[in-house]
N, C-alpha and C positions, 0 to 999 in steps of 0.2 A: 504493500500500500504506500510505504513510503516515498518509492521512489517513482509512483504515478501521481501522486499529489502535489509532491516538491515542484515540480516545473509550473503547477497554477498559483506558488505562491512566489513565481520569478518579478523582481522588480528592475526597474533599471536607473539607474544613478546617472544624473546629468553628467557632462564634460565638467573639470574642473572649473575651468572657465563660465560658466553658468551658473555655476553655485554661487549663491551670494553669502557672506558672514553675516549670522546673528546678529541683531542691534541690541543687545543687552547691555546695559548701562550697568559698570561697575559702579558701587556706593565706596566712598573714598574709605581708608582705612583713619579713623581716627584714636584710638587705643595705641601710645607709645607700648614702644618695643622693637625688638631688631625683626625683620621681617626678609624671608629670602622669594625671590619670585621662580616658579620652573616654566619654563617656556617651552619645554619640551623633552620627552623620552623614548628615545630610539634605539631598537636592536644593532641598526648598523652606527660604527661610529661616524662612518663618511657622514651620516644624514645630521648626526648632532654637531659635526662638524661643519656640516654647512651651514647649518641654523646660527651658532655662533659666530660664522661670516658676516651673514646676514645682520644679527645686531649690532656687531663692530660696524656696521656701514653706517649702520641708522643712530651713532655713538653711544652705543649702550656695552659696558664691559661684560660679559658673559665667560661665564668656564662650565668645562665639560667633567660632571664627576663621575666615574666608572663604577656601578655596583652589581651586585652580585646576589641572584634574589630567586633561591631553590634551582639552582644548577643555569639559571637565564642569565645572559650579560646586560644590562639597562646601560646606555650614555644618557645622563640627565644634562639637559642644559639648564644653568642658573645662574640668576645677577642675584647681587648681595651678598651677604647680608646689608640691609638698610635699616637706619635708625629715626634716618629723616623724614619725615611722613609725608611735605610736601615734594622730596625728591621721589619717594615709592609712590606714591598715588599719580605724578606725572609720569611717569617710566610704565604702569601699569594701563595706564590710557594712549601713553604711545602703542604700545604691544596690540593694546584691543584695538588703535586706528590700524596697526599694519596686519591685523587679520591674524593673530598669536594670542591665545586663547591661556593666557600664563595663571599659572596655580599659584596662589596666595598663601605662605606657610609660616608659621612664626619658629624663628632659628634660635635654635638653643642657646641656653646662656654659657 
């Protein structure tokens, strides 16, 4: 049965090109604290290394941290740690204008 049903529930994903970003309005971070952002997490390191291209262009400092998560290799890319709320809340609104959907984390002390 499975595998006569599976094809009526086939969808089709536009071009990337066609897709538009979420308009989700981030709410500024107001709660002092050191705060790191992830911009993203890739199996392959090329793709989190190009991600960090990409922010260096746009003058955002980013590094890639290597982890290891039940036999998986992750590249996380991340800016931070930040303390400044109006340098994180501006750097989190550039990320959401260039279409980078970055995770909000607060970084250990």
């Amino acid at each position: 049965d499975f595998y006569e049903i599976l094809p009526q529930f086939e969808v089709e994903v536009p071009p990337a090109s066609a897709r538009t970003a979420p308009s989700v309005r981030t709410h500024p971070v107001d709660e002092p604290g050191n705060y790191l952002l992830q911009a993203g997490s890739f199996g392959a390191a090329a793709d989190a290394d190009r991600l960090q291209a990409n922010l260096a262009l746009r003058g955002m400092e980013a590094y890639v941290q290597r982890v290891t998560i039940d036999g998986a290799v992750f590249h996380r890319v991340r800016i931070g740690p930040m303390s400044d709320l109006d340098v994180l809340n501006r750097t989190r609104r550039q990320l959401r204008d260039a279409g980078i959907d970055a995770l909000l984390m607060k970084a250990p002390k």
